[in-house]
Structures are given as structure tokens and as C-alpha cells.
C-alpha angles and dihedrals in degrees: 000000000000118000115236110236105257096197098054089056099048088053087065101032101091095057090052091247148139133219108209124209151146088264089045093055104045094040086056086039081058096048088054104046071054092059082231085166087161099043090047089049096050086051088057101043101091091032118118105236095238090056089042074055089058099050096041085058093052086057125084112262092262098049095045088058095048088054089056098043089061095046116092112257089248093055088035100058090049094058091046091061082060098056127106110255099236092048095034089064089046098057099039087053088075094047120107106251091235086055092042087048091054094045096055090045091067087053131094102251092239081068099035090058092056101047091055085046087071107042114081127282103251084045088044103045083043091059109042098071094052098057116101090235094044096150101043089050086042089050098049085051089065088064118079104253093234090055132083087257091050103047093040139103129236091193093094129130105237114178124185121258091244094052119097133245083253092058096042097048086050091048073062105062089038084068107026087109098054098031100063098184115031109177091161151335127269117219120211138169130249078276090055090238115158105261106160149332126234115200116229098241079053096053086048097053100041127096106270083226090061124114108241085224091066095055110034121095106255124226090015113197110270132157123208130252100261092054109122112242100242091066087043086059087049089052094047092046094043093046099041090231137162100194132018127197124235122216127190116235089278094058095255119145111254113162133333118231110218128210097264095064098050094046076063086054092052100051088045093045092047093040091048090048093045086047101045086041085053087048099253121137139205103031088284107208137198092250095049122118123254091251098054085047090060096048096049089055105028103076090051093047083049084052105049085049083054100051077030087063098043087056090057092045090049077050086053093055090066103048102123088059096057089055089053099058113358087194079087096059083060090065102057090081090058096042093055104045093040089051094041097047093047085054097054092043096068094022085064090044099049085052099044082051102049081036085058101043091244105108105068121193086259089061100071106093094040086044094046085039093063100039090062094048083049093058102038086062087040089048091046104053089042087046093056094047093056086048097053088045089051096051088036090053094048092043081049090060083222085120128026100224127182111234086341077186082071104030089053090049099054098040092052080045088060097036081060107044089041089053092048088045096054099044101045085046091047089047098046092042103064084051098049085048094052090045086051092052092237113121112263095218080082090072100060136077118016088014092057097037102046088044092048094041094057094045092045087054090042089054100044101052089042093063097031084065094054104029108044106015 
């Protein structure tokens, strides 16, 4: 059998990480056909999980089973929070439910609970019970998963307001073990509702006599449990926090979300918006089969032949101008793309914006208002550049043109007003999604384009008919 190169791990070795490649994988794959359990293992000793994640979804589903099979159930449900959903539900359903059972013990119960969200239900529903923290993950699968509730812990130190800094710091110790990241201590009444936060460097620092409720910062920023993630991610951003703590509708404390989870909010936000922008539907993932990937494209790809088609129909409608001068039929090319470009400019824009927090509903009109003055220079210089082309190209003797004096000035006209049209459409769109509650990244790429594509058409030839013929 192949011999691993030594030196290439060991570079590696000291960060804790792992370079993946073709030679990596098929020399583990080796190890494993070989049942290596001990040299596998020793690889992976030194191996962040969620590079030891990496690796597992480059193997086939059986050897990455067996990889984690062989991983302790400490290592192994940290790779598992690693996992792609999709893949990570493929290979668990061929766990046994006792090892499956181990392995979610050793997670955080925000993680546990999604992992069990996306098993099915009979595996789900046989494991719960049998989790040392059985309620508390019961409880988080109430929440929707894209919410505050569904994305929080309820691993979390909380201490009472009449409590002293002695008693809270040792509140601390009690559960550092179950608590993995403290960054601080949460301070509630007899009712358990939120009162105040007290920082950790401030718990050190403070005298070990002193009443929590003297120290602590009163009314600490917190959102409830049904408050979607992405404004989670807004408050978090806007804050500079690390963790953020999570009230029920009667204001008492129920779990805390930390900065690491939402960094994974982010990424999935971001990677959702720039899918559904490029026309893909349903979160497609590396590790999805041929067959999800296809229904999740196909119907936008259906979509875009079928606006392709209105705008050949809109084509059709002119036809007696294009037989009149064929020079027309040159300039749908540069109609469309131009129409369908400016479109997708502010359309992308506008959704970075309401994706951000920085586009409010009163600022619409202001919004829609310089948009158009943008386009209209944009237009203008663009406008100017296809005339001068049009009248260079006829002096050049390279194409015969009828009045290419007229020809230039309606088609810079249309370029205009097209240019005006598409950005104001792809600008007012993405609000009027956002006021409607429907996600604005719908409105970009195949919906703008095909819509812009059609009117631009429409307007060219428009004013082509009663411009130049």
C-alpha cells in the first residue's frame, strides 16, 4: 500500500489543520478499505473537526461512516456540526440509535436540536427521550430553525440580582463544564426575567461583597424567541456582541445565541440571496445529488424560456419594421443586455441594502429618486457612445445606414429611457418585496432580466417606428 507523505503532514501538523487533496483522500481511503482504524485515527489526532468535516464529505457515504464510527463521540459530534445538512441526515440514518444518542450528548443543545430536525422523524422521536438534556432540546425544536428560539442555546450561566459577585463567579465554575464559552453571566429576578448582564472582566474585577444587581448593565440588549435570524444577525453587527441573550414573550430569559452561530447565519443568509439572485432554488449544496440539483434549477431555467419567449413574441410584433430597415434587428443585443445589466445593478444594490439593515420603508422614494438620476447620467454617457459608434461606423463605410444622423439619435433615446426603465424597476422591486414580507433576492437575476429585457424591446422599437422609419 501507498505510503502517506510524512513531510506534507507534519507541515500541517502544528495549526491543527488539514491540507486537503486528491492524494490525501485516496491515500486515507486506502487506510480505510485496509480497516487502519489506528493509523486513521493518528492522521486525524491533531485535525480541527471541522477540517476532519471536510475531509469526511470528500469520502464516499460508507467510508465516511465508517470515519466517524471510529471517531469518539466527543470528536465525532463535533464533526457532525460541521456537516452539511443534507449529508449529514444521510450518513446518521445509518447510526445505531445508542451511538447516535452518545454523540448528541457531547453537543451544545442548540446543535443537538438541529441535528435531530433533520433526521427523520421515527429516528428523531426514538432518540429524544434518551439525551441527558431531553427537555431543553425538546423545547428548542418548538422554535422555527430560522428564528432566535431555533438557532439558541440553552447551555447559558444566569444568577439572581441579589446574589454577590462571590456567588456569581462560583455559579461559574459550577457550569464551566456545560457552559463551553462564558463570556459572561446573565442576571434575572425570582420570575427569571432578563434584568441585567454582567460581563465576565467585570465579574473578575469586581469586589467579591458586591450585589450582582450593582454591577451588572441594566436592560442588556436581548431579542425574543420568534425574531427571525437574519435580524438577529443586524442586532449582533450593529451591537458588536458575542452573545445575545433570548426572552420569551413575557421577558423571561430562555437561551442566549453566540457569535459563532450566527457567523453560520451569515454565510447561509449570504449563500441563500446570491443563489436565488443567480436563479437556483432550494439551498443547493456540494454534496447534493445530481437529481436535487436539477429541481432546484430547472424551474428558473423554465422561467427565463418562457420571458425569453415574450420577448420574441414582443420582437414578432415589429416585424414589419425590421423589414423595413434590418439595421433594427443589430441593436436588440445591445438593448437587452444593456436593459438587463442596468436592472441587476440597482436590483443587487437594493438587496445588499434591505440584507444589511440600511435601507429603511421611508426610504423608498429617496431611494427610487436617486436611482433614476443615476440612470439617466449613466444612460446619457452610454447613449452618446452608441451614437458616435453609429455615425463612426457609417463615415467608415464598414456598414451602409440610412440617415445614420437619425438612426444614432433614437437609438441613444431608447438607450436612455431603457436604462432609466430598468433601474428604477430593478430598485423599486426589491422594496416593494420587503414591504410585502417576501424575500427581495427573488427579485433579482432571471425576474429582472426577463422583465427588463421584454419592456426595453417594447420601447425601442416603439420609438424606432416613430423616430427613424
Amino acid at each position: 500500500m501507498e505510503q502517506l507523505d510524512v513531510q506534507s503532514m507534519d507541515s500541517v501538523r502544528p495549526t491543527g489543520t488539514l491540507e486537503l487533496d486528491t492524494e490525501m483522500i485516496a491515500d486515507l481511503q486506502s487506510l480505510i478499505d485496509s480497516n487502519s482504524r489506528p493509523m486513521v485515527l493518528n492522521i486525524l489526532a491533531d485535525v480541527h473537526p471541522a477540517d476532519i468535516a471536510s475531509l469526511v464529505s470528500h469520502l464516499s457515504r460508507q467510508d465516511a461512516g465508517t470515519v466517524l464510527g471510529w471517531l469518539t463521540s466527543e470528536v465525532a459530534g463535533d464533526v457532525i456540526v460541521e456537516l452539511d445538512d443534507d449529508f449529514r441526515a444521510v450518513l446518521l440514518e445509518d447510526v445505531a440509535p445508542a451511538r447516535l444518542t452518545a454523540v448528541l450528548d457531547e453537543m451544545d443543545t442548540d446543535d443537538a436540536a438541529d441535528v435531530l430536525s433533520d433526521l427523520p422523524n421515527e429516528l428523531a422521536e426514538a432518540v429524544l427521550p434518551t439525551l441527558e438534556d431531553a427537555e431543553d432540546v425538546g423545547a428548542l425544536l418548538t422554535y422555527h430553525e430560522e428564528t432566535a428560539g431555533g438557532i439558541m442555546a440553552a447551555e447559558f450561566v444566569a444568577v439572581h440580582t441579589d446574589w454577590t459577585v462571590e456567588q456569581a463567579t462560583e455559579e461559574v465554575r459550577r457550569n464551566a463544564e456545560e457552559v463551553e464559552h462564558v463570556y459572561g453571566v446573565y442576571a434575572v429576578d425570582p420570575d427569571n426575567a432578563l434584568r441585567g448582564f454582567v460581563s465576565l472582566k467585570r465579574l473578575l474585577l469586581s469586589p467579591a461583597v458586591s450585589l450582582i444587581e450593582t454591577v451588572m448593565d441594566a436592560d442588556p440588549i436581548c431579542v425574543e424567541t420568534s425574531v427571525d435570524q437574519e435580524e438577529v444577525a443586524r442586532v449582533m453587527e450593529r451591537y458588536d456582541l458575542v452573545s445575545l441573550a433570548v426572552v420569551d414573550e413575557n421577558g423571561r430569559l430562555a437561551g442566549r445565541i453566540t457569535i459563532d452561530d450566527i457567523v453560520d447565519v451569515i454565510r447561509e443568509e449570504a449563500e441563500e440571496d446570491i443563489q436565488r439572485m443567480s436563479g437556483v432554488a432550494g439551498g443547493e449544496e456540494a454534496t447534493d445529488t445530481v437529481l436535487r440539483v436539477v429541481r432546484g434549477r430547472l424551474p428558473w431555467l423554465l422561467a427565463g424560456m418562457v420571458g425569453a419567449g415574450l420577448a420574441a413574441a414582443v420582437i414578432l410584433q415589429f416585424e414589419d419594421a425590421l423589414q423595413a430597415s434590418a439595421i433594427l434587428a443589430g441593436f436588440i443585443p445591445i438593448v437587452m443586455a444593456t436593459a438587463g445589466n442596468a436592472g441587476i445593478q440597482s436590483s443587487a444594490i437594493a438587496v445588499q441594502g434591505l440584507a444589511a439593515g440600511d435601507i429603511w420603508a421611508a426610504d423608498l422614494m429617496p431611494r427610487i429618486g436617486r436611482e433614476v438620476a443615476v440612470s439617466m447620467l449613466n444612460g446619457i454617457a452610454v447613449a452618446i457612445f452608441l451614437g458616435l459608434a453609429i455615425v463612426a461606423v457609417d463615415a467608415a463605410g464598414l456598414i451602409a445606414i440610412d440617415n445614420p444622423a437619425r438612426l444614432a439619435g433614437t437609438a441613444s433615446l431608447a438607450l436612455v429611457l431603457v436604462i432609466i426603465l430598468a433601474t428604477t424597476i430593478g430598485a423599486t422591486i426589491p422594496l416593494l418585496l420587503d414591504k410585502a414580507g417576501i424575500d427581495p433576492a427573488l427579485a433579482t437575476g432571471p425576474f429582472i432580466t426577463t422583465s427588463n429585457d421584454i419592456l426595453g424591446i417594447l420601447v425601442f422599437f416603439l420609438l424606432a417606428e416613430g423616430l427613424y422609419l
